[in-house]
N, C-alpha and C positions, 0 to 999 in steps of 0.2 A: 654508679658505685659498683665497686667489684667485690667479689667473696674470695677471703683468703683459708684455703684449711690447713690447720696447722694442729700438731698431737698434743695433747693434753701436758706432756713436759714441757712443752716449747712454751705453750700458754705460762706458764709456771714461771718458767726462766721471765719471760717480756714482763709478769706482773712483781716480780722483783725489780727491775730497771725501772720503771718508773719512778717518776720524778714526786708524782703526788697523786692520790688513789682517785680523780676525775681524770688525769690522765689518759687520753684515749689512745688505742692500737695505733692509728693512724700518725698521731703527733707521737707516740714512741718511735715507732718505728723511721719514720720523717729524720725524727733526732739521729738515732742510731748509723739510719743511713750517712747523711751529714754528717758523723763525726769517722766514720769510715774514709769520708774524700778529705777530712780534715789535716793540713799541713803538719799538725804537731804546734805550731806557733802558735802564742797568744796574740790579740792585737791589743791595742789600749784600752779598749774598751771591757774586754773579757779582764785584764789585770788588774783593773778598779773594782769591778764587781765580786773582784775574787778578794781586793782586800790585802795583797800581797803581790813584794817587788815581784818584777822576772825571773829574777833569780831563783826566788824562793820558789816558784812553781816548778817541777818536775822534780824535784830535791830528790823524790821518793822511787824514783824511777822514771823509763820514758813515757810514753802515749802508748805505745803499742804492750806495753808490759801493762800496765794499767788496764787498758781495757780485755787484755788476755782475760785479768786475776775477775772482773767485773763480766765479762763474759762465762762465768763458771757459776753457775748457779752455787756448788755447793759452797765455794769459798767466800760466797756473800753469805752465806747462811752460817757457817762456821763465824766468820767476823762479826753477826748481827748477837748470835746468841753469849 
């Protein structure tokens, strides 16, 4: 197992991205990576569990703008409150 250091903001940003507060560093970041080399495409599988056509998914913008706004600590925090 290896040691990552990372500054106390950073920490901050990763423990907003999580999915669910057992969530570990390791499966955040896993995910993160993963959605990094991700095509943008759903497959069938991800559009049943979303619950909506294909259509209807990106309605709001694309993948890379989405994870921009989700990458910005403050603009999750501005949206939460």
């Amino acid at each position: 197992m290896a040691t990552v250091r990372i500054r106390p903001e950073t920490k901050k940003k990763l423990d907003t991205l999580k999915v669910h507060p057992r969530e570990t560093y390791n499966e955040l970041i896993s995910r993160l990576a993963d959605a990094a080399y991700d095509n943008g495409e759903f497959n069938g599988e991800e559009v049943a569990l979303n619950g909506e056509s294909g259509e209807d998914i990106g309605r709001n913008g694309s993948l890379q703008d989405i994870m921009k706004v989700l990458s910005d600590a403050e603009a999750i925090r501005s949206r939460v409150e």
